[in-house]
FINULO-505682 format. One record per residue: x, z, y of N, C-alpha, C, O in turn; residue in three letters. Coordinates in steps of 0.02 Angstrom, whole numbers, plus 50000, padded with zeros to 5 digits. Each point is the difference from the previous one (the first is absolute). Last residue first. Layout:
<voros>
XZYXZYXZYXZYAla
...
</voros>
This chain:
<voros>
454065916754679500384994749961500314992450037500304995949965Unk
499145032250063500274992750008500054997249971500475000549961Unk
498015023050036500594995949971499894993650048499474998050025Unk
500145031650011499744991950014500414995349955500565001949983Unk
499205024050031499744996949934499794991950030499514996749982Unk
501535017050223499995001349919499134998249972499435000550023Unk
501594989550201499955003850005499795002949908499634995949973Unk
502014988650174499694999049952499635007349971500345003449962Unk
500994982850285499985006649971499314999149936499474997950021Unk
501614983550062500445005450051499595005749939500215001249943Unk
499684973249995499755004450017500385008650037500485001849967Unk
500164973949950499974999950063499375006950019499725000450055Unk
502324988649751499635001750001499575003450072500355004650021Unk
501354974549878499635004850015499525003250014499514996850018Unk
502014991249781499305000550054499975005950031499955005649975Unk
501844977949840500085006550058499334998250042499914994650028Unk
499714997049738500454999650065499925003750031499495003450004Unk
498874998849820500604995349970500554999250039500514999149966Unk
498245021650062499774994250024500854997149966500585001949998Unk
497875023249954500524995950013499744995250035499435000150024Unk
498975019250014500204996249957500734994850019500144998150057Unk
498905028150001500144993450039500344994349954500605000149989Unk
497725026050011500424994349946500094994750085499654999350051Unk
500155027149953499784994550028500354996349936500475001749964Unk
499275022550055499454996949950499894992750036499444997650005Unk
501445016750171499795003949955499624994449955499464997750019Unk
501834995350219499605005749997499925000849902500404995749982Unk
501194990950213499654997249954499755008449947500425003249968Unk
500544984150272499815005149976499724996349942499764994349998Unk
502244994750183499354999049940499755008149966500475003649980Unk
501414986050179499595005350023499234999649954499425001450016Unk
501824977449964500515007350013499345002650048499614997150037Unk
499984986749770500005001050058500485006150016500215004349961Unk
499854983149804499685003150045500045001850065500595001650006Unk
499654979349789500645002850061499235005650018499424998049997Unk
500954993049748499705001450043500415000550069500605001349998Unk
499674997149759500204994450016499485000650083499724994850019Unk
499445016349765500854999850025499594993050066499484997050011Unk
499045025149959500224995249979500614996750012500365001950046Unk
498515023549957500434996350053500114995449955500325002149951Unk
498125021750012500454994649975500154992850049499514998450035Unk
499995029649995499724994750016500684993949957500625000049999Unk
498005026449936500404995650008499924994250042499414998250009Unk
499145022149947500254999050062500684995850003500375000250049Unk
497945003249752500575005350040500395001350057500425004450010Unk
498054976949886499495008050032500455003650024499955002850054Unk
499954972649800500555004350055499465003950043499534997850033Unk
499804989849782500624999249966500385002550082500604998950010Unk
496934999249951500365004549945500515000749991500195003949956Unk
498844985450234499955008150013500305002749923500295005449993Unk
499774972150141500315000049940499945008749961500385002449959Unk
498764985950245499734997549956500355000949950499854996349953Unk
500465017550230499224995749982499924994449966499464997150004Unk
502125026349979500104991950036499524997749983499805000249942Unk
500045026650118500224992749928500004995050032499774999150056Unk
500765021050106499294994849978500264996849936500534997049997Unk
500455022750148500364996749935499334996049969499785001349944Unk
501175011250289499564995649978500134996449944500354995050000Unk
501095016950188499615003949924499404996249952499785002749949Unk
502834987050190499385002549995499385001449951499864997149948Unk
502124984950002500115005650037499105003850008499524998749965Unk
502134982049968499835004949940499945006650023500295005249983Unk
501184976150142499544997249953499855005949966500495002149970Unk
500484988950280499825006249946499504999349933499394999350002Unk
502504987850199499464999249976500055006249939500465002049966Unk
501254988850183499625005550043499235002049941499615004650012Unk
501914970849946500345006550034499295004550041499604997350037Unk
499944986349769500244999350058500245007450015499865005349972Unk
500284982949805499535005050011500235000450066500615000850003Unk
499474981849796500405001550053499575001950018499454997449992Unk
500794995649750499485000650066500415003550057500455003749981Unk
500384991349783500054994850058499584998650047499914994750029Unk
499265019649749500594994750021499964997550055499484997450020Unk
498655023349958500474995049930500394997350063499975001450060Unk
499235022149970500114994650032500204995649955500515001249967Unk
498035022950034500454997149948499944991550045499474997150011Unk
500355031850054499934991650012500244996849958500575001549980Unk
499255022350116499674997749948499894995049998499404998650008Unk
501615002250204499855007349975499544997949931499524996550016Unk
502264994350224499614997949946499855006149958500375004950005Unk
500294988050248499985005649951499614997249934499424997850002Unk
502554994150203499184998949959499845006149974500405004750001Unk
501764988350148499345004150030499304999949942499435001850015Unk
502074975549961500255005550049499295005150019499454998250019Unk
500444983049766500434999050070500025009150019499925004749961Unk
499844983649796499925004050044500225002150048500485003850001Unk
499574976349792500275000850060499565004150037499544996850024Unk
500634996549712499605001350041500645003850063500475003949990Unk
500014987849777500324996350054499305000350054499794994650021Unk
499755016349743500304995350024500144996550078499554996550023Unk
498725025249928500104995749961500764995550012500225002050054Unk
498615023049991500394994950024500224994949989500604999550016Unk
498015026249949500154993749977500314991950023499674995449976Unk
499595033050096500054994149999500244997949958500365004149971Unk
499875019250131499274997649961499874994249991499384999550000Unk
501885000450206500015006649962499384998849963499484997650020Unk
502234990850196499514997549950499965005049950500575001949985Unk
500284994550276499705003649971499654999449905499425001849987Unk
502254988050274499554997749943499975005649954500575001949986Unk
501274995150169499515003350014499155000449950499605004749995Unk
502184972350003499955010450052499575001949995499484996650002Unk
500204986449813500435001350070499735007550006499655004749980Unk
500554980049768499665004250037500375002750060500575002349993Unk
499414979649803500445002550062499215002650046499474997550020Unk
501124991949683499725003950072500265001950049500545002749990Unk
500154988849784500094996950046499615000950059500054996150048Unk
499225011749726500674998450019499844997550069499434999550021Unk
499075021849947500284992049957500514996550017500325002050048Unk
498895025449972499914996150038500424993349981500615000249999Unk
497835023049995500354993849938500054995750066499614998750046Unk
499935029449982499704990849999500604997049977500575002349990Unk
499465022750108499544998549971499704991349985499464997650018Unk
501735005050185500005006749982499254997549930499484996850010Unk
502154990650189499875000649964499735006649957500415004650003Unk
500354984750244500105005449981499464998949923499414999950017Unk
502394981950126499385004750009499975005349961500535002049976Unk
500964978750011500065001450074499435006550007500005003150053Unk
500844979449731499675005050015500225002050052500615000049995Unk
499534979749833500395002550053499385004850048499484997750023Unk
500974992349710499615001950057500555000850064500615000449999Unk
500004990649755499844995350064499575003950045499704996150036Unk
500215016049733500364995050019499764994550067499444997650010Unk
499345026149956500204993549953500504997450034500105001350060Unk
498715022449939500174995250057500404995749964500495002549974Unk
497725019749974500534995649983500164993850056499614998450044Unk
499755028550004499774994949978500404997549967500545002849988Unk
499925019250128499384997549943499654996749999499415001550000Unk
501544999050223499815004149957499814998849933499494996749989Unk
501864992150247499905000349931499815006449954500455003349975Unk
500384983350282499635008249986499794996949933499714994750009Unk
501654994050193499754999949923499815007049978500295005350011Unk
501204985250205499295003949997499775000849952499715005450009Unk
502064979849989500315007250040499275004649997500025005649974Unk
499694975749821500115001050100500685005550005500395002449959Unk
499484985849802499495005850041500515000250065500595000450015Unk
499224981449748500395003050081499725003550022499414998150000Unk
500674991149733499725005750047500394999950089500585001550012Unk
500464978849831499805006049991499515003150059500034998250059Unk
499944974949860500435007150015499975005149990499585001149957Unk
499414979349889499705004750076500705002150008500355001249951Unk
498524983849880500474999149996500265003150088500144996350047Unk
498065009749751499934994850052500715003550026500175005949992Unk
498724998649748500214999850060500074995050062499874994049992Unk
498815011149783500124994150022500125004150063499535001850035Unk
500475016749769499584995350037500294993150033500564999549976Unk
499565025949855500224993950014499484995650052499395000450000Unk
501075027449921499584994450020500044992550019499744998850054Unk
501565020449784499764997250062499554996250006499814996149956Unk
501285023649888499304998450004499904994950063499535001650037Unk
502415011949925500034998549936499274994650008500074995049965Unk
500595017150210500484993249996500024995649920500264994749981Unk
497855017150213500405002149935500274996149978499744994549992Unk
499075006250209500734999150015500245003349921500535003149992Unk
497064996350081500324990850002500855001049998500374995150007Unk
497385022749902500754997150049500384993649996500254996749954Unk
497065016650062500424995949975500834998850028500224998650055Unk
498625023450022499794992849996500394995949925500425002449961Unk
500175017550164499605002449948499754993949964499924999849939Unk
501384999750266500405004049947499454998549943500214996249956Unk
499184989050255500115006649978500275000149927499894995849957Unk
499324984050142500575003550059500335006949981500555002250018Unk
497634986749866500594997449969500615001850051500604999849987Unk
497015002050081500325003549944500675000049960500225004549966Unk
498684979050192500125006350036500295006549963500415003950023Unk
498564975949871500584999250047500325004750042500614999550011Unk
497535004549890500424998649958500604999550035500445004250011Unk
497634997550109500125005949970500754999149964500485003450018Unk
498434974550076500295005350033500255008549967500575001950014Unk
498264984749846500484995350023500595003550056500605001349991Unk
497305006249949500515002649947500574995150023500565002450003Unk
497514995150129500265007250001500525001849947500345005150005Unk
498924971750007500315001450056500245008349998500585001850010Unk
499034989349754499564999750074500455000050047500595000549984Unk
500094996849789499484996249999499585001150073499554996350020Unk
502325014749840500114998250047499734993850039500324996350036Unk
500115023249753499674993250005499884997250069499384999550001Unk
502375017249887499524999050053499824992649974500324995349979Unk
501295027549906499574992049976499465000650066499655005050011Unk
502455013549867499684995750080499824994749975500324996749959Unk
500025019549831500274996850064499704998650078499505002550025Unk
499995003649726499555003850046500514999150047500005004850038Unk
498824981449736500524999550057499795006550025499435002349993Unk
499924992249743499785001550064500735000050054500565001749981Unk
498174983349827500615003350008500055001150067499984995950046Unk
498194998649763500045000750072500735001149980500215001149944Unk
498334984649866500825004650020499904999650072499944994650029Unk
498664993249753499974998250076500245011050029499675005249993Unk
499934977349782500025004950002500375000050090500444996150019Unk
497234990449853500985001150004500245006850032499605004250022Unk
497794988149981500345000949925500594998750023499854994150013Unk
499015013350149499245000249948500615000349939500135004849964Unk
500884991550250500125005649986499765001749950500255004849971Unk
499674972650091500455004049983500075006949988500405001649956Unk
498124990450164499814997049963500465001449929499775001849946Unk
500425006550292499515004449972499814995449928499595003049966Unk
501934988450168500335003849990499445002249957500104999149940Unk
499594979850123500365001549962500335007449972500305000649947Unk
498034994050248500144996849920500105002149951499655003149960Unk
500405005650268499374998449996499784995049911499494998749968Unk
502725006650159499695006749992499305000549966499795005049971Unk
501504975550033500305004349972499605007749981499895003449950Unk
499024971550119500555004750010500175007149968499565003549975Unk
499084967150066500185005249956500805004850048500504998050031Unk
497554986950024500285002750037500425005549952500025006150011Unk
498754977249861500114997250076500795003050019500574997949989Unk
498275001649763500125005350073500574997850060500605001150014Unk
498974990649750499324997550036500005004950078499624999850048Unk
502075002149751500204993450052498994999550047499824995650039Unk
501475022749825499574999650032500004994350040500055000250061Unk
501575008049787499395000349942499405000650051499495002849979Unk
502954992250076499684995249958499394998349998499714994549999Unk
501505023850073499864994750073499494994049961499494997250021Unk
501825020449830499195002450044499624995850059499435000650024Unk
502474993349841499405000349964499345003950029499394999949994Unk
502804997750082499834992949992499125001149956499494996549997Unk
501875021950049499824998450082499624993049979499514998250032Unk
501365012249781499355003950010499744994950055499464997149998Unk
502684996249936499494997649988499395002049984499594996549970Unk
502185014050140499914993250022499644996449972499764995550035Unk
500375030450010500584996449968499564993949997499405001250002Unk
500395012350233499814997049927500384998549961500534997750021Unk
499295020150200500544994949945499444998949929499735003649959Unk
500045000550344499584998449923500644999349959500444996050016Unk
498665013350250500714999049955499995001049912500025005049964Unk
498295000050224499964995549997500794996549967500164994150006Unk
498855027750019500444998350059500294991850004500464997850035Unk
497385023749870500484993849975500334997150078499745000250056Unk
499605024349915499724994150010500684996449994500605001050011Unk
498275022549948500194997449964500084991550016499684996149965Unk
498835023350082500384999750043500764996449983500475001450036Unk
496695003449856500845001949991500224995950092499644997350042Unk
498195003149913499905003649941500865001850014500165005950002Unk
498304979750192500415001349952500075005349964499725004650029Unk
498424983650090500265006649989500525000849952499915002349944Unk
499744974550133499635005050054500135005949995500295002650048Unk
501374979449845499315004449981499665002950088500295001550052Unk
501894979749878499465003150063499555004249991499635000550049Unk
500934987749715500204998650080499705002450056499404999450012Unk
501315010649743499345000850029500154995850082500165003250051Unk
500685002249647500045000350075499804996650062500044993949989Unk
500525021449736499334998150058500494997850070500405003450033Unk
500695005349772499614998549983499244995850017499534997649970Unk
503425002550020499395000150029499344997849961499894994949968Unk
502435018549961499794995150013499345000450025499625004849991Unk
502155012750008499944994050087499574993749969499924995250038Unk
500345026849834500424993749982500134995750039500414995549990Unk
497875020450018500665005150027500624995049978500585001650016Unk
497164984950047500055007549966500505001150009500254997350050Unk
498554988950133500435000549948499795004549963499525003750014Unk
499524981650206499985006549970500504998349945500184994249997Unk
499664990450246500105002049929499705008649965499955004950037Unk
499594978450200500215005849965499774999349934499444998949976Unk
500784986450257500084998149930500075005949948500474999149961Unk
499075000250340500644997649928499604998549941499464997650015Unk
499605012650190500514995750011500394994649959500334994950010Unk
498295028649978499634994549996500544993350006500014996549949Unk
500985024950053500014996349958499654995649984500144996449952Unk
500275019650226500064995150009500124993249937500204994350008Unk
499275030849981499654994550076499984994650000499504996650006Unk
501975016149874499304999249974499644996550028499754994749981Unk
502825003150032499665004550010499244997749974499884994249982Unk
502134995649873499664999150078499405005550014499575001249958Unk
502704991049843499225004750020499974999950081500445001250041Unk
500484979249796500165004150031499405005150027499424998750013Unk
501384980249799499425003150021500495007850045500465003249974Unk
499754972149863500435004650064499525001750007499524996349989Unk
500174991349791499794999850060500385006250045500035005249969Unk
500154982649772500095001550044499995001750077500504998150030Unk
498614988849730500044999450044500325007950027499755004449965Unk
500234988449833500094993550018499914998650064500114994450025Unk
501465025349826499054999650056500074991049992500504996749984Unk
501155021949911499594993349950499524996350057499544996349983Unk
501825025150069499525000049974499504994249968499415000249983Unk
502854998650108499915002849951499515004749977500125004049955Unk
500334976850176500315000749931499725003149966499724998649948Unk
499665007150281499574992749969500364998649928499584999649956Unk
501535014850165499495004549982499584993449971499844999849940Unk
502114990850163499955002749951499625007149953500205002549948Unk
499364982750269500104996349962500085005149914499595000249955Unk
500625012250242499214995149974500184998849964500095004249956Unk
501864999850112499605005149974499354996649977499874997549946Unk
501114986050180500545003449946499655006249958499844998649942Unk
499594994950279499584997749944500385000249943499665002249953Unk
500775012750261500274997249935499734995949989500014999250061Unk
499615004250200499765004049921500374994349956500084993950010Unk
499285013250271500504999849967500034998549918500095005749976Unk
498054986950253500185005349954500814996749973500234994450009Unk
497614995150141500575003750012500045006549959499675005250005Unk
498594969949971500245007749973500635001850033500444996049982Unk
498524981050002500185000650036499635009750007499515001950031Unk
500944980249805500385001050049499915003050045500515000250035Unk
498965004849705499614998850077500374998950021500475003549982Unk
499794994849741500025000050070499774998250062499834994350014Unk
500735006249697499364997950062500125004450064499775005749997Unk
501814985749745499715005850058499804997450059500304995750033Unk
499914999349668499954994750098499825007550049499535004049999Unk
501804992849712499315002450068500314996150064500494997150024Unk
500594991749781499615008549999499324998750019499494996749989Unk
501384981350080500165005149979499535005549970499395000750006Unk
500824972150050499605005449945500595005449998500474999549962Unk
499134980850182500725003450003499825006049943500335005250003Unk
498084977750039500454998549992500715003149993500514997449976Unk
497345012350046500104995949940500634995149998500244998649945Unk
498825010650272500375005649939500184999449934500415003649971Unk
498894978250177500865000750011499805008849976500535003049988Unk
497714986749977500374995049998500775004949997500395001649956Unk
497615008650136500185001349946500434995949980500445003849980Unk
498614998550255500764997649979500035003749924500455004249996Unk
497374995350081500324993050034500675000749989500294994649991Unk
498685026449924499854993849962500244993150031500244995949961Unk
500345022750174500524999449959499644994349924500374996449967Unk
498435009950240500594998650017500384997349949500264994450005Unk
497665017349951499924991050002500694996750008500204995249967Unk
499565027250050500054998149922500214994350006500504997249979Unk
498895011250215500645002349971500304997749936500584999349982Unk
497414990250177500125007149975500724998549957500204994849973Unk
499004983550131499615002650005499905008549973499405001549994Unk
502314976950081499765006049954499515004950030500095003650049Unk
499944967350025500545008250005499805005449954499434999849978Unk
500584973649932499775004850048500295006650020500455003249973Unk
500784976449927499304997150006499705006050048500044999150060Unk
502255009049893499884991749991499314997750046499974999250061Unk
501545023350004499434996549967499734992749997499744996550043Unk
502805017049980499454999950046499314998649930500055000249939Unk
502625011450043499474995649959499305001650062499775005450018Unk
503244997149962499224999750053499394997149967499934993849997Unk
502445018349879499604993750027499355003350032499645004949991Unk
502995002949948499605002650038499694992150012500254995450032Unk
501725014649773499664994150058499385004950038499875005749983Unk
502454996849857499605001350001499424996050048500184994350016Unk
502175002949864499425003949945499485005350039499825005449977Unk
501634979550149500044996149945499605002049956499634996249969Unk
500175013850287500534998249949499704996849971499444998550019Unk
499545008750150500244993950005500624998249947500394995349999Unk
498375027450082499614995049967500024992449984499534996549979Unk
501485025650143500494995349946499344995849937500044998549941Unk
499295012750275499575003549955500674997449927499875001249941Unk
500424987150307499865004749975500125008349959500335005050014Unk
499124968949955500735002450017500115008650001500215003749955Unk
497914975750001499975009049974500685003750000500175004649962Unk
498864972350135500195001649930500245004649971500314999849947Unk
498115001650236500214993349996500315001149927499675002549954Unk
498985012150197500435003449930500704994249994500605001449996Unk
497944996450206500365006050005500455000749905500565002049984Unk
497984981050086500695000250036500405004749998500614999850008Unk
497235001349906500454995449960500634999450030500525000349968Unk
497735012350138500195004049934500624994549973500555002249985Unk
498494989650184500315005050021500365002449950500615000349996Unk
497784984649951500394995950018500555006750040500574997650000Unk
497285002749869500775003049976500434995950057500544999049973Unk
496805004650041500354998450070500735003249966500275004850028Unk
498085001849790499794997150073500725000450027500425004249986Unk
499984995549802499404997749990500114997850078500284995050022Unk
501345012549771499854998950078499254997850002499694998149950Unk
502055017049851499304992150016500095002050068500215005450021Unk
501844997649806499895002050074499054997450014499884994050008Unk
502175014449783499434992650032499925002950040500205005850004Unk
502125000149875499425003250043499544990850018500144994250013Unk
502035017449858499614996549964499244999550049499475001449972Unk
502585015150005499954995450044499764993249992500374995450017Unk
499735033049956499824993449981499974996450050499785001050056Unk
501305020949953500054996849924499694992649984500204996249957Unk
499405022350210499805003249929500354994849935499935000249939Unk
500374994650304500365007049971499715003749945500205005449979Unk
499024974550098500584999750005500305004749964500334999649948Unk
497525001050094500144995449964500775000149971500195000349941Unk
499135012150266499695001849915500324999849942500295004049963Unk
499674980950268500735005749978499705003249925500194998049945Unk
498174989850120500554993750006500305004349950500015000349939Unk
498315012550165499754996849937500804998149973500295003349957Unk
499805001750278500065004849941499785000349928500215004149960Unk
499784979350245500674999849962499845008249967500515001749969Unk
497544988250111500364997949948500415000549968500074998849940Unk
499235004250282499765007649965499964997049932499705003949963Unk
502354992550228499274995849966499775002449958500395002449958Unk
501575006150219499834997449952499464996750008499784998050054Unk
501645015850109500244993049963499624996149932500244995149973Unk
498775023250142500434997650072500014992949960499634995150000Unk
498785015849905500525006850017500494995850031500465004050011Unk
498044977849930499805006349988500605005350001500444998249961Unk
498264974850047500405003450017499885008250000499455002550011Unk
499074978249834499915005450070500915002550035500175003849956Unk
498874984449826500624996950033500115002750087500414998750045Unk
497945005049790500775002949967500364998950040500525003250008Unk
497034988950028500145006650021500935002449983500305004150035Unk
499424970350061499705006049930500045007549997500485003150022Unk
499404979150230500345002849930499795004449933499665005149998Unk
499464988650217500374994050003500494999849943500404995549984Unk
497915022150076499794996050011500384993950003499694995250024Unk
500685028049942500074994249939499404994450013499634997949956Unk
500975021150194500665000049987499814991649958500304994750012Unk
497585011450088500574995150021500784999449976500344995050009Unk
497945019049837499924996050051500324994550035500134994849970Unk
499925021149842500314998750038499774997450085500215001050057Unk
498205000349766500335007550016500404999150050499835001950056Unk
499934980249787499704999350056499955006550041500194998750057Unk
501364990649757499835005650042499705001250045500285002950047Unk
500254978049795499974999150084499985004650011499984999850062Unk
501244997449710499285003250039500134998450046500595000150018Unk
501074993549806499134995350024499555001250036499504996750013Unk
502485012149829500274999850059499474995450049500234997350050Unk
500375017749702499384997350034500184997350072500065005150034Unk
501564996049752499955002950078499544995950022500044993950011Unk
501305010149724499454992950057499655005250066499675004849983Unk
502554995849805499675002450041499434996850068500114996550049Unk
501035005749667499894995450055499575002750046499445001949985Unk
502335005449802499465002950046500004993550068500474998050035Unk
500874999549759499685004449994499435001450034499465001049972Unk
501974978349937499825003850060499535005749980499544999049961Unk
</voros>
């Protein structure tokens, strides 16, 4: 085997919030039909490998159903597999740590190199290439690195180089960053650097990548950027979450319809699309199993949704088998699964854009997020920066009008 591929797949995404309050951040639903996993998965696929670990950590039980035996991704052949590796004795404690609790099984399948992976990243990319700039500059390590505006390079992980891409300096999160140069969290090790660098710090707890191993490595081996300048979202908030999703509607975006490059995923077994006599459809997506009676414009909209007369939804997100009655208006909204939205009701409205009071870092923009599994009232207002938490069972919900930055729980 050549190349073994291991997919960070363990974050609660707390960012998320309620999307991943019952699920792993990867296993988030995402651009109608997918899971913000299946682009790691496909990658994989289409660069060639099919040799993939998977770690789980918080709440895989979604994530797990969803890969199962890696059908798919043709992860179920004879010369290839797709395993779920949870955590024995404790949970992982940093990135590194992830992969010291499953050193066992890299040693067991002793390939090459091991390529390191985020699940939960929306992007297109070779590792194929990687992989072979890692040949053939000898590296023991390899790191993806894409240029990110300046501003915003506190964020990340910035590398410096010389004119060889190898790295000479690199810096987690700097306060004043020096370069614009940031790691994208997509590692090729050849395999027994990875064993030897995990090795050579067993007294570190919370051992991680950015904070370890990389800058430790860099002192004495020989450690290779290879730069991306594709589409790459990290898709870790509500505002990028939404943004993203929304992006992918457009030409310029990522394309989900290149035939050479697909996106694979765990389909559901839906009819086709039906649109009303009334249906109004602008530049969006609309999944398998909807049935549409209203006027769409701008928004994602998931499998098996039915949206009524007259109904309004624009700037949105729409999770799974959510029911929108008659006359609504919905407006910058992200609704998870199998919540039912009463007829006449307005969600995402008026000038008042208060932060949500208790979550003010993670929604200011005047988003409102919608838990699954909810009934809402008909004639329900629901105003600017509201959270309304899921419920394990259909609950209703008995407030009429929610005035912005309030949450439910």
């Amino acid at each position: 085997m050549e190349t073994l591929a291991l997919i960070l797949a363990g974050g609660r995404g707390s960012r998320l919030d309620i999307l991943s309050e019952r699920r792993s951040k990867p296993a988030v639903p995402f651009a109608g039909k997918f899971r913000i996993i299946d682009f790691a998965l496909s990658n994989c696929c289409n660069s060639g490998i099919f040799q993939i670990g998977i770690l789980t950590q918080y709440l895989p039980l979604s994530l797990n159903e969803h890969i199962g035996v890696g059908k798919p991704w043709d992860l179920d052949r004879r010369d290839s597999f797709v395993t779920l590796l949870q955590p024995s004795n404790s949970w992982y404690e940093g990135t590194a740590d992830a992969i010291r609790k499953n050193l066992e099984f890299v040693k067991r399948y002793a390939s090459k190199y091991v390529l390191i992976l985020s699940g939960d990243h929306v992007y297109k990319m070779d590792y194929s290439k990687m992989i072979e700039q890692h040949k053939q500059t000898g590296a023991d390590l390899t790191i993806a690195a894409k240029i990110v505006p300046i501003e915003e390079a506190d964020r990340f992980g910035i590398l410096e180089t010389d004119s060889n891409l190898k790295i000479n300096k690199f810096v987690e999160k700097p306060k004043e960053p020096k370069s614009n140069k940031a790691s994208m969290g997509i590692y090729v090790f050849s395999t027994q650097a990875l064993i030897d660098a995990i090795e050579a710090h067993p007294d570190i707890v919370d051992l991680d990548f950015g904070k370890h191993i990389i800058p430790d490595m860099i002192k004495g081996e020989k450690v290779y950027a290879y730069e991306y300048y594709d589409y790459w979202k990290d898709v870790g908030t509500y505002d990028s979450y939404l943004e993203t999703n929304l992006e992918l509607i457009e030409d310029t975006a990522l394309d989900l319809y290149d035939p050479s490059w697909k996106i694979y995923t765990k389909s559901e077994d839906l009819p086709p699309v039906k649109l009303g006599q009334n249906a109004d459809i602008k530049r969006s997506l609309i999944s398998n199993g909807c049935q549409i009676d209203g006027t769409i414009t701008h928004s994602v909209i998931s499998p098996g949704v039915k949206v009524g007369e007259g109904s309004v939804i624009k700037d949105s997100v729409i999770l799974n088998d959510v029911v929108i009655g008659k006359n609504c208006r919905i407006e910058n909204t992200i609704i998870d699964k199998e919540t039912i939205v009463g007829d006449y009701s307005v969600i995402g409205t008026g000038k008042d854009y208060q932060p949500n009071k208790d979550k003010p870092k993670i929604l200011s923009c005047g988003i409102n997020v919608i838990g699954k599994k909810l009934i809402l009232p008909e004639g329900l207002v629901v105003e600017r920066n509201v959270r309304i938490f899921s419920s394990p069972n259909a609950k209703n919900v008995n407030e009429k009008h929610i005035t912005s930055g309030e949450t439910l729980k």
